[in-house]
C-alpha positions in Angstrom: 74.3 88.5 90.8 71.4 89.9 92.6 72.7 91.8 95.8 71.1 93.5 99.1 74.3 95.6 100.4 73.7 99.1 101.3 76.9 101.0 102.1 78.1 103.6 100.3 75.3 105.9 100.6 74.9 106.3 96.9 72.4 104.2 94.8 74.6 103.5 91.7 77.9 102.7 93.6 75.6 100.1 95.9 74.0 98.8 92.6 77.2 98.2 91.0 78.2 95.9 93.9 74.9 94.2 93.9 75.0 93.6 90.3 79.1 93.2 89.4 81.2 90.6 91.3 84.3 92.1 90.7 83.2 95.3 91.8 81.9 93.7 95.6 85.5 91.9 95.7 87.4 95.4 94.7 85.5 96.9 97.4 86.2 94.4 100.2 89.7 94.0 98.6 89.6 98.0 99.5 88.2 98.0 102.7 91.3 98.5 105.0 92.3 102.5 106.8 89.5 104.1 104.8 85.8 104.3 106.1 83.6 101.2 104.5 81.6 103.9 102.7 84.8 105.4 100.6 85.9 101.4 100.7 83.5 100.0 99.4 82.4 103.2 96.5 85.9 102.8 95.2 85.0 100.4 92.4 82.1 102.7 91.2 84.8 105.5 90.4 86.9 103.4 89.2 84.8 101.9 86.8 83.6 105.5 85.6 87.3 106.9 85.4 88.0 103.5 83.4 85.1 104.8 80.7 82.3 103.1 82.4 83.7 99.7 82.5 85.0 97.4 85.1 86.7 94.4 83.7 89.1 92.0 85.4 91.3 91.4 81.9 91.1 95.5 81.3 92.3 96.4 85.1 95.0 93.4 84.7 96.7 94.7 81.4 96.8 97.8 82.1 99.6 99.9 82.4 100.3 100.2 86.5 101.7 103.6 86.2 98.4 104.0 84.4 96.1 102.7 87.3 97.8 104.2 90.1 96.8 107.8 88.4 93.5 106.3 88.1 93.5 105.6 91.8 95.1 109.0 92.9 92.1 110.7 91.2 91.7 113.3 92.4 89.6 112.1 94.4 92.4 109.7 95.9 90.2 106.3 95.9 92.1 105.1 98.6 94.4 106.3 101.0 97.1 104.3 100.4 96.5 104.7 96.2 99.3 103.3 94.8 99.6 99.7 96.7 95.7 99.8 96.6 96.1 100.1 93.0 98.8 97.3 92.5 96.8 94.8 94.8 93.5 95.3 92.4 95.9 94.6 89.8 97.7 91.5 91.2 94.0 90.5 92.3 93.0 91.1 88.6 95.8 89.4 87.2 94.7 86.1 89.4 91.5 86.0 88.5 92.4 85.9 84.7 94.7 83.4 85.3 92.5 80.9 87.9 88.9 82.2 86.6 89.4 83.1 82.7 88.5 87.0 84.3 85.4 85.8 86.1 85.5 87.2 89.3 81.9 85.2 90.5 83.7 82.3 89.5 85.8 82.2 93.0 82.2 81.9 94.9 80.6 79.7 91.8 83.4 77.3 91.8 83.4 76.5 95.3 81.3 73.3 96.7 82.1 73.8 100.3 82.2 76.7 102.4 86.1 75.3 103.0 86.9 75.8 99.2 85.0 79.2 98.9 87.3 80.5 102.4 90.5 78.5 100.3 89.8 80.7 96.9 89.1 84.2 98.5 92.3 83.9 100.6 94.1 82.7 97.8 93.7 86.5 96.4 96.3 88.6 96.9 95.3 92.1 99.2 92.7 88.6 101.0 93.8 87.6 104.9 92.1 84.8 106.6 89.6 87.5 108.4 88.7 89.1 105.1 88.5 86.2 103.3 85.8 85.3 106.8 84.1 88.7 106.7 83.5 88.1 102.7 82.4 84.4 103.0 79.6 86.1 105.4 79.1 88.6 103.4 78.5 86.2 100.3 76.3 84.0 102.5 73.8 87.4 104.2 73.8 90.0 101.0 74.3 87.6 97.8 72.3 84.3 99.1 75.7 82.0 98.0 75.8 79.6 101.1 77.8 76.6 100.0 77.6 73.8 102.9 79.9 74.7 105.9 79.6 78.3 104.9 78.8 79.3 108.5 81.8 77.1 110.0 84.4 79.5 107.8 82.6 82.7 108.5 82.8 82.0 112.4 81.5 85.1 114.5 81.0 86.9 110.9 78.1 84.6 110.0 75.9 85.0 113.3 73.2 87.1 113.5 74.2 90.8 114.1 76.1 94.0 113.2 79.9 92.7 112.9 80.9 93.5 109.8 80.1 94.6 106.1 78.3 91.8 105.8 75.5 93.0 108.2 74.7 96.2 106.4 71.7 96.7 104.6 71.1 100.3 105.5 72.2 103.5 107.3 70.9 102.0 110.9 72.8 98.8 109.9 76.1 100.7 109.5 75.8 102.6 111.8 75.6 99.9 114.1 78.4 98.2 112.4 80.6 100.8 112.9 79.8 101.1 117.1 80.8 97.7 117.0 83.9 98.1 115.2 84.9 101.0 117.8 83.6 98.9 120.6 86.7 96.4 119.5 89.1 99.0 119.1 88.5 100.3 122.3 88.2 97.2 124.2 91.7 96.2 122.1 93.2 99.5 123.7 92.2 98.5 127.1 93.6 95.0 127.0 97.4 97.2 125.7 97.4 98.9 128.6 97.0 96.4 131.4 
């Protein structure tokens, strides 16, 4: 897998998500209450406090008393550590089951955009709008674009700064993350009327 996501604002954490498809779905599995940059940087140290290796089989079998210290650090990798921990886990645990421990094989497998949207919200810790935002992301910063990609992705797959899947640098962030506060805001407004 041959990437183009810059996020994290560290070289090696954004190569390891170019490069390692469990570590991009870790990081969007991640990216909830905790700023994209610590989201999305989680698998990095977690692959470095694991020994320098990220495996789906490893994280799966592992003991979960074990990976929620991994996850409380310190550094915390998340805030929410230990049900952050147990959903990489559960998430693991599927894709040994479905995918023999292959994470690329949720994209890989997929013919249609429809059954690439059906896999990723199969995973646990995956919504319909992350399972949307990752479809798009797949499609801008990986280049997988099965047909009817773009009809799944909705808004996420048009042209601008709406999600992760828009960022390709620190203007693109920063963008991203106006628009994400635009939302909020305008989300706020519409409460109080």
């Amino acid at each position: 897998m041959k990437g183009t996501l810059t996020v994290t604002g560290d070289a090696a954490a954004d190569s390891l998500l170019n490069a390692d498809p469990l570590a991009l779905l870790i990081g969007m599995l991640l990216d909830q209450q905790v700023p994209m940059e610590k989201a999305f940087r989680g698998p990095y140290d977690l692959k470095e406090r694991m020994g320098g290796r990220l495996d789906a089989a490893g994280i799966a079998s592992l003991d979960a008393d074990e990976l929620v210290a991994l996850f409380k650090g310190p550094p915390a990798l998340h805030r929410y550590p230990g049900s952050m921990a147990g959903r990489t886990q559960d998430m693991c645990r599927m894709l040994v089951e479905r995918y023999g421990g292959d994470a690329a094989s949720v994209w890989t497998s997929a013919a249609t955009g429809q059954e690439l949207f059906a896999n990723l919200k199969a995973l646990p810790g995956f919504g319909e709008q992350k399972a949307r935002i990752f479809t798009a992301l797949l499609a801008k910063r990986v280049g997988v674009r099965p047909p009817g990609w773009e009809d799944v992705a909705g808004a996420y797959g048009a042209p601008g700064h709406f999600s992760v899947a828009d960022i390709d640098g620190p203007e693109a962030l920063a963008a991203v993350r106006q628009h994400k506060q635009s939302m909020k805001a305008a989300a706020k407004a519409a409460q109080v009327k």
